[in-house]
C-alpha positions in Angstrom: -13.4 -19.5 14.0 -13.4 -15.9 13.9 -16.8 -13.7 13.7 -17.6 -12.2 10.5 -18.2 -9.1 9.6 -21.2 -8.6 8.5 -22.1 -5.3 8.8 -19.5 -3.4 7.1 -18.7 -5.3 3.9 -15.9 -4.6 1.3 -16.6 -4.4 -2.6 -13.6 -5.5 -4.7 -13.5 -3.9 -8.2 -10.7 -4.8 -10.9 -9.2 -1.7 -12.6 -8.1 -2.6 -16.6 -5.1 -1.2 -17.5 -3.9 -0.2 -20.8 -1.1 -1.1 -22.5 0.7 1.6 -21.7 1.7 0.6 -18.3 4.3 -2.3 -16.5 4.1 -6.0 -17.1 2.2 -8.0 -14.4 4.9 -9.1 -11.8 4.9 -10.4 -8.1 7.8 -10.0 -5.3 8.2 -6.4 -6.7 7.9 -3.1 -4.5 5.4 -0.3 -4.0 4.5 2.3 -1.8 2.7 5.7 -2.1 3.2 9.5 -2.0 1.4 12.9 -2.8 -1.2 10.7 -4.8 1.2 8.6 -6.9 1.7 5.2 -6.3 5.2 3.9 -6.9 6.3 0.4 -8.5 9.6 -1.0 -8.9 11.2 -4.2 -10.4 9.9 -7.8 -9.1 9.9 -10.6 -11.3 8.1 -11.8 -14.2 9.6 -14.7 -15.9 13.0 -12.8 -15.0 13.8 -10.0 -13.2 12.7 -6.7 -13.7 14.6 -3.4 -13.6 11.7 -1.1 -14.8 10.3 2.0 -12.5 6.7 3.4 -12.9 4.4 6.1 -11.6 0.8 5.8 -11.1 -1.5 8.4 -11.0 -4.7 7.4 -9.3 -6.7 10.6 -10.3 -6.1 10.2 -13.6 -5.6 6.4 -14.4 -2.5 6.8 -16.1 0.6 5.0 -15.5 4.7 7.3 -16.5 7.3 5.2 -16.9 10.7 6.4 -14.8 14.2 6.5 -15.7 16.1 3.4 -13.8 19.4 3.0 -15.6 21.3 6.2 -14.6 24.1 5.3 -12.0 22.7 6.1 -9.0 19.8 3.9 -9.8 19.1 0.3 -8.8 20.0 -3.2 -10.7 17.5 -5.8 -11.2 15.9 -6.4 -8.0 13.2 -8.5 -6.2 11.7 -9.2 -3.0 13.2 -5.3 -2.0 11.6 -2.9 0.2 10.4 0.6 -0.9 9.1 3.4 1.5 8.3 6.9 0.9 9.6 10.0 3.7 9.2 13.6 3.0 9.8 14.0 -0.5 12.2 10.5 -1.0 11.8 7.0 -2.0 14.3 4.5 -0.2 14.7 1.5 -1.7 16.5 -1.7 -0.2 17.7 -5.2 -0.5 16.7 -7.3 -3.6 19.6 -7.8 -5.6 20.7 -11.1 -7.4 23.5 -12.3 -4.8 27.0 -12.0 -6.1 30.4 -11.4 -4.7 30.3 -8.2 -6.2 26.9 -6.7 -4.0 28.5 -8.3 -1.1 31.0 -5.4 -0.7 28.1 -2.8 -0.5 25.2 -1.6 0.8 22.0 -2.8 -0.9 20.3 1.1 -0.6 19.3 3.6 -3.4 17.3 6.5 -3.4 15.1 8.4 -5.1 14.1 12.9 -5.2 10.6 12.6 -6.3 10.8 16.3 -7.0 13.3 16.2 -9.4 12.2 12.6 -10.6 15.8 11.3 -10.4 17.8 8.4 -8.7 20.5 10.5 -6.5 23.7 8.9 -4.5 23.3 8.5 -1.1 26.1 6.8 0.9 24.7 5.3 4.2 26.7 5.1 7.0 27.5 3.3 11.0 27.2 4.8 14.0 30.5 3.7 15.0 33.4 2.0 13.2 33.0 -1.5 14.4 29.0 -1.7 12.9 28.7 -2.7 9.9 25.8 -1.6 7.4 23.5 -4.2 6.3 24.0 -6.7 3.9 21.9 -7.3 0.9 18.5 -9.4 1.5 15.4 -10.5 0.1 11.9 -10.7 1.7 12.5 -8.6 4.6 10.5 -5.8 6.1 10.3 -1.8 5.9 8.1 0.7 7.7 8.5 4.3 8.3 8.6 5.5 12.1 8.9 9.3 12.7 12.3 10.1 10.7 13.3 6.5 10.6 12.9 3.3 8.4 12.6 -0.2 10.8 13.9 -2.9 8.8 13.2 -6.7 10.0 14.6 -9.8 8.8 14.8 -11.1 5.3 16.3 -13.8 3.5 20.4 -13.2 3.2 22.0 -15.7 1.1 23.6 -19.1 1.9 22.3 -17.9 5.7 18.7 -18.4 5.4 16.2 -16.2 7.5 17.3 -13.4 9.5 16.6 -11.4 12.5 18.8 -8.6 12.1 16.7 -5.3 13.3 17.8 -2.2 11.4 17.2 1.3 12.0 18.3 3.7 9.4 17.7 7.6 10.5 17.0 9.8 7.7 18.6 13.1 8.9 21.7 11.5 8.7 21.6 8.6 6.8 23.2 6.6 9.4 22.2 3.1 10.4 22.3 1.3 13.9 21.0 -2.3 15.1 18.3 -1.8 17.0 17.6 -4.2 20.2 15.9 -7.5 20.0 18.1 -8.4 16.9 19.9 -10.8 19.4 20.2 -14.7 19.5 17.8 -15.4 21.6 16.2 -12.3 22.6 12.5 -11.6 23.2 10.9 -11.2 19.6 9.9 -12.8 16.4 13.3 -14.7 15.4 14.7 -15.3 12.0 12.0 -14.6 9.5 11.3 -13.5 6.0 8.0 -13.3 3.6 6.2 -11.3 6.3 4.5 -8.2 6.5 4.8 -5.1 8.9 3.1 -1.8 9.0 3.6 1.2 11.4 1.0 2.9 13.7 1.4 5.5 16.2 5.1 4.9 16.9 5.0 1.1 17.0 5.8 -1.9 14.2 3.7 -4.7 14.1 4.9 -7.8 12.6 2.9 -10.5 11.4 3.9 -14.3 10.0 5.9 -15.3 7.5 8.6 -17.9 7.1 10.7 -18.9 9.9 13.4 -20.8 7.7 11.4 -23.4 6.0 7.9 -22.9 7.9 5.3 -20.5 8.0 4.4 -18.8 11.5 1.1 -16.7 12.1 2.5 -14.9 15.4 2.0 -11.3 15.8 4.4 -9.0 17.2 4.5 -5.2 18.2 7.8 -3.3 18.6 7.2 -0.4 20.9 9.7 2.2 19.8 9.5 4.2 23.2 10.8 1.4 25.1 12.5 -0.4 23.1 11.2 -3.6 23.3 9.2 -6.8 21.6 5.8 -8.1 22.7 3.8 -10.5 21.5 0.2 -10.2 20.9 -2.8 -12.6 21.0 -4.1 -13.7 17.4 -6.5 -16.8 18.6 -9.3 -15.6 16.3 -6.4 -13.9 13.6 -5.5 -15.3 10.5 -4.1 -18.4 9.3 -0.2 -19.5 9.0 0.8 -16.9 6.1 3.6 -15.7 3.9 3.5 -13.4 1.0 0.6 -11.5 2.2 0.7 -7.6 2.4 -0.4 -5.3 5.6 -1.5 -1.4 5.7 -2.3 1.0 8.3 -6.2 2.0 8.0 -8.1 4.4 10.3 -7.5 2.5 14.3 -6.6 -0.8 12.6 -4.5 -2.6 10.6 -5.6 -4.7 7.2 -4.3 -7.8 6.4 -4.7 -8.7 2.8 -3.7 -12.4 0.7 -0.6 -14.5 1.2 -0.9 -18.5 1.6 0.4 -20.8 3.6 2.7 -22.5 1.0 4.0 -20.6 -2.2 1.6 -22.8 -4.3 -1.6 -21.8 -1.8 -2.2 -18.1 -3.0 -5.7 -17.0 -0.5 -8.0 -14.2 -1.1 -8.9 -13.5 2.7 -9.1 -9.5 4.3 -8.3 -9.7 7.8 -9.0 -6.5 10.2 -7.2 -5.9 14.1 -8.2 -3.3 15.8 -5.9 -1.5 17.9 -8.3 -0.3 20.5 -10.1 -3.7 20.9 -7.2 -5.6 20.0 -9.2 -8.1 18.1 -9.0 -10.1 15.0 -11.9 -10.0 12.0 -12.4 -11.4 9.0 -13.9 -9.2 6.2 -17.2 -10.2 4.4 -17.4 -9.1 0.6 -20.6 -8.1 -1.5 -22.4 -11.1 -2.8 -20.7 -11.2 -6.6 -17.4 -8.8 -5.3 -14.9 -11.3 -5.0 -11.3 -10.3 -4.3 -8.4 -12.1 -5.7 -6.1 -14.7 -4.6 -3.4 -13.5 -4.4 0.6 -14.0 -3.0 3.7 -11.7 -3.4 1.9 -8.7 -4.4 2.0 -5.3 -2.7 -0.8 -3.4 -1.2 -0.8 0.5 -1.1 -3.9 2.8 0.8 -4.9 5.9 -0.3 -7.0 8.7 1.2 -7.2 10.6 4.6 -8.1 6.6 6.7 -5.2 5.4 5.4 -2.7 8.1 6.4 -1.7 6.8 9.9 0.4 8.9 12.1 3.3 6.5 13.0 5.1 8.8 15.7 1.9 11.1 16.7 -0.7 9.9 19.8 -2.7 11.2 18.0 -6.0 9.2 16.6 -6.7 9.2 12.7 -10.0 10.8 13.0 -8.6 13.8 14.0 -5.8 13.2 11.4 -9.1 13.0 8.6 -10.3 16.4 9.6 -7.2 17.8 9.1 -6.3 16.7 6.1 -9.4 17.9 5.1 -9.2 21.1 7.0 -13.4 20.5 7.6 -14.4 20.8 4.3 -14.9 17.8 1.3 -13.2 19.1 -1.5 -14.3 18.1 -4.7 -11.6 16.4 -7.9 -11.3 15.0 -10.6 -12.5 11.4 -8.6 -16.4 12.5 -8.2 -18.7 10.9 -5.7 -22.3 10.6 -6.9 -25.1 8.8 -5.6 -25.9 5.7 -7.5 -27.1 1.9 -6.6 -25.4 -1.0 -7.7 -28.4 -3.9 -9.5 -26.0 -6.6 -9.3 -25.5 -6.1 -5.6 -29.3 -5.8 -4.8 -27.8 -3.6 -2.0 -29.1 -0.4 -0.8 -25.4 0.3 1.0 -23.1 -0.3 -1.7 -20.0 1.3 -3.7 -18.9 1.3 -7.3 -16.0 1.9 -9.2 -16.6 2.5 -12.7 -13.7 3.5 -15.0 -13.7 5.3 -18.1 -12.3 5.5 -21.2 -9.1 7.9 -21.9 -11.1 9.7 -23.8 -13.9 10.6 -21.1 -13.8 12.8 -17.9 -16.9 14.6 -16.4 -16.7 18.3 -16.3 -19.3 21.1 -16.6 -20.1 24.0 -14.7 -22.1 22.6 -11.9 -23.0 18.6 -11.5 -26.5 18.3 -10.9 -27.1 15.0 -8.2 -29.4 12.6 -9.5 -32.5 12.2 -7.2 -33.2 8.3 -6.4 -34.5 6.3 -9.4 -32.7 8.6 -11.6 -29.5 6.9 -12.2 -28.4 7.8 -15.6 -25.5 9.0 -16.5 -26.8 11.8 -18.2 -29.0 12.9 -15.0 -25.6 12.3 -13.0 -23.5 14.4 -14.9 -26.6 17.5 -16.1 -27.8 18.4 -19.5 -24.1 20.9 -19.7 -21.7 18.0 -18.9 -18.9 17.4 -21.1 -16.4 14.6 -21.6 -12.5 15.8 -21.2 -9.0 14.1 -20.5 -9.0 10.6 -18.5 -10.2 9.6 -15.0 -11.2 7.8 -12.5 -15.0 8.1 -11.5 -16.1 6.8 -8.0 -20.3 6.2 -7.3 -20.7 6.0 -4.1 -24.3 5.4 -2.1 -22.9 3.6 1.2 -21.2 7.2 2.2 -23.9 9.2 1.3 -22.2 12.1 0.3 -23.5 14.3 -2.8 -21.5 16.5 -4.4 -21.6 19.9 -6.5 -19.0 22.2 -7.8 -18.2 25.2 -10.1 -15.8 25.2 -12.5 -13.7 27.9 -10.7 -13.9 25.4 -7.7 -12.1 22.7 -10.1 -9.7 24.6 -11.1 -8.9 25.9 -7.8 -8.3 22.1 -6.6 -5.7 21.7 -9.8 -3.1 23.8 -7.5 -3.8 22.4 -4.3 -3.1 19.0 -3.2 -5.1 16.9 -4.7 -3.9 13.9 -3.0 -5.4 15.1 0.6 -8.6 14.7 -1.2 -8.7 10.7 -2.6 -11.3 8.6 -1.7 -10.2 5.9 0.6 -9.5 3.1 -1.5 -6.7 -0.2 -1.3 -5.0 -0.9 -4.6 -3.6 -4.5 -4.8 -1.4 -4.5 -7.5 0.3 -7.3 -9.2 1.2 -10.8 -7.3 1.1 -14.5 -8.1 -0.9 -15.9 -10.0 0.3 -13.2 -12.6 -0.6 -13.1 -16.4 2.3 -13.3 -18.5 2.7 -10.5 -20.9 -0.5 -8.4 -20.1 -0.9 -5.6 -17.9 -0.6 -5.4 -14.4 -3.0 -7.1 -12.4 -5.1 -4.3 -10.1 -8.0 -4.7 -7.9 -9.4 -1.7 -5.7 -11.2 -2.6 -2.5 -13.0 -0.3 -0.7 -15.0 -0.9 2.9 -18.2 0.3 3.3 -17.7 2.1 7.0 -17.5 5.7 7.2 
C-alpha cells in the first residue's frame, strides 16, 4: 500500500451554484483559459447541447450561443482543449450514417465568443481524418493537440494516435498507433495530461476491462514507454488527470461504472513516485466518475513543450510581485479543522464583495469579518473570497491598486485551486455539482 501523505493535506470545499448556471451532467467537457473555465454538452438524462462560461473571480456562470452552424450537435464523452485564443472540440456525437462522412471537429474564437468553420485536413491524400469517437483523450503539446484512443462505434476501443497541428489545421497519425506496436493498445475512459513535451496516459478500459498502466509518450523521440505504478492507483476509468507544479494529479474514477471513488493520487515527475493525498479531518472530497477536472493559478500552468520547471514558470507569471484581486487572501483559522495550517473557501452572496480603500489584516485571535475587511469596507458586486492561513500570505491594497488589476490579467493572478465539476452520481435538475480542492504546499 502506498504511503500517505501526511504532511501536506488537501481541503475539499463545495461551491453552491445558483440557478443561473448548467444542469448537473457527467461525460461532458471542460477545460480552461484566461480565467474562464469552459463547459460543454455531456449528458443528463439525455444529451446536452448547451455551452457555458465560468468566471472563477466572480462566481458567475454566461450561457454561450451553441446553435449557429458552425457549432456542435449534442455531444458526450468529447474532448475540449484550449490553444492561444481557441477552443477545439472533438468526437462525441450520437453515431449515425450521417457523422460518418465527416470530421467530428468544431471550434471556437473566444475573442469574438463565436463557433467559426474550420475544415481540417490530411497530410497526404491517402490519410484519412479521424472518425467520430467517444471517450478518448486530448492534450495540448507545443502547437499541437495528441489525441488517444476512444470508443468508435460497432469497433469498440481504439488505438488510433492523432496529431492535429494548429498552424495548419492538418492532422497526421502519429507512431505507436500500430497493431502491435510498443504502447497502451486500444483504450478509452482514460485520462491524459501534458508536461514538458510529453503525454502521459493513465488506465481506462481496454474493451471491456479496466487497466491501471501508465504510459508516457516522449514527443522528441517519438516513442511509448511504460512507467512503474506499483504503489499508483487502483484499476480506474472515468477519472480525470491535470498538470500541477512537477507532478501530475489524479482525481476519482472507479473501477466499474457503478464504483464512483473519491481518492487524489499525486506522481511526481522528478521522483517518479506514486502518493495518495490525505484530506483535513471533516474535508471530504466527492466520489465521483465521468466528471472533468480543470486547475487554475500559476502551479497549474505547466509548460508542455518548455524544459523549463514550473517554479520558474510561477515567478513569471507573477513577474515577482503578488498581485492583489478580487479573490483576497486573509489570514484566518478554520475551528472545525482544529488546524493551525489550514485553508478556507468561503463564498458569498451576489450581493457581497469586499472593497475599501485599504484592508486592514486581522492580527491572530481577531478573526471577524469586520476586523478582516476594516471599519471602511464595503460590500459591492459578487465574488469569490479565499482565507488562507497554510500560505501565510497577508495582503493590503489601495483602491487605485484594484483598479489597476481590472485591465490587467487577472487570470495570472488566481489562487491555485482544482475545480471538479459535475460527474456521476449527478443530481437531477439542480445545479452543477462543484467542489474546489486546494493542497496545503506552497
Amino acid at each position: 500500500m502506498p504511503v500517505m501523505n501526511q504532511s501536506n493535506p488537501c481541503l475539499w470545499t463545495q461551491l453552491p451554484q445558483s440557478s443561473r448556471s448548467p444542469c448537473d451532467r457527467y461525460k461532458h467537457a471542460c477545460c480552461s483559459y484566461d480565467g474562464h473555465v469552459y463547459i460543454l454538452g455531456g449528458r443528463e438524462n439525455s444529451c446536452l447541447r448547451d455551452f457555458w462560461k465560468y468566471s472563477v473571480v466572480y462566481n458567475e456562470w454566461t450561457e454561450l450561443n451553441c446553435t449557429s452552424e458552425a457549432a456542435p450537435e449534442e455531444l458526450e464523452e468529447h474532448s475540449m482543449v484550449a490553444h492561444e485564443g481557441f477552443l477545439y472540440v472533438f468526437g462525441g456525437m450520437l453515431d449515425s450514417a450521417y457523422n460518418k462522412c465527416r470530421c467530428a471537429l468544431w471550434v471556437f474564437d473566444i475573442a469574438k465568443q463565436k463557433w467559426v468553420h474550420c475544415q481540417g485536413k490530411t497530410r497526404s491524400p491517402q490519410t484519412q481524418m479521424p472518425t467520430n469517437r467517444k471517450g478518448h483523450s486530448a492534450v495540448v503539446v507545443g502547437s499541437a493537440m495528441l489525441m488517444y484512443g476512444g470508443f468508435v462505434d460497432i469497433k469498440g476501443s481504439s488505438q488510433d494516435f492523432w496529431k492535429l497541428e494548429f498552424d495548419t489545421m492538418t492532422w497526421s497519425v502519429l507512431s505507436g498507433s500500430q497493431q502491435g506496436s510498443l504502447g497502451p493498445g486500444p483504450r478509452h475512459s482514460h485520462s491524459a495530461m501534458a508536461y514538458l513535451g510529453c503525454m502521459y496516459l493513465f488506465g481506462g478500459l481496454k474493451g471491456l476491462r479496466e487497466q491501471r498502466d501508465f504510459w508516457k509518450w516522449n514527443s522528441t523521440s517519438q516513442t511509448w514507454s511504460s512507467l512503474k505504478n506499483k504503489s499508483g492507483p487502483p484499476r480506474l476509468m472515468g477519472h480525470s488527470a491535470v498538470a500541477y507544479k512537477d507532478s501530475m494529479l489524479l482525481f476519482g474514477g472507479g473501477e466499474s461504472q457503478t464504483s464512483p471513488m473519491n481518492c487524489l493520487w499525486r506522481y511526481s515527475f522528478h521522483t517518479q513516485t506514486w502518493d495518495q493525498v490525505s484530506t483535513f479531518p471533516g474535508s471530504n472530497p466527492p466520489d465521483k466518475i465521468h466528471h472533468c477536472c480543470v486547475g487554475l493559478g500559476p502551479s497549474y500552468r505547466s509548460n508542455t513543450s518548455s524544459p523549463c520547471s514550473s517554479s520558474e514558470l510561477q515567478h513569471r507569471s507573477l513577474d515577482g510581485k503578488h498581485r492583489p484581486f478580487k479573490n483576497k487572501c486573509f489570514p484566518a483559522p478554520l475551528s472545525f479543522l482544529g488546524s493551525e495550517a489550514a485553508i478556507e473557501l468561503e463564498t458569498f452572496s451576489p450581493d457581497k464583495c469586499y472593497h475599501s480603500k485599504t484592508l486592514q489584516n486581522s492580527s491572530e485571535g481577531n478573526t471577524s469579518k469586520e476586523a478582516l475587511m476594516g471599519k471602511d469596507a464595503q460590500w459591492i458586486g459578487s465574488c469569490l473570497t479565499f482565507e488562507n492561513k497554510a500560505f501565510r500570505k497577508q495582503w493590503s491594497y489601495t483602491e487605485e491598486e484594484l483598479l489597476k488589476e481590472e485591465t490587467e490579467d487577472i487570470a495570472q493572478h488566481l489562487p491555485d485551486l482544482l475545480l471538479v465539476l459535475g460527474g456521476r452520481p449527478c443530481t437531477r435538475h439542480k445545479p452543477i455539482s462543484m467542489w474546489q480542492m486546494t493542497l496545503t504546499d506552497s
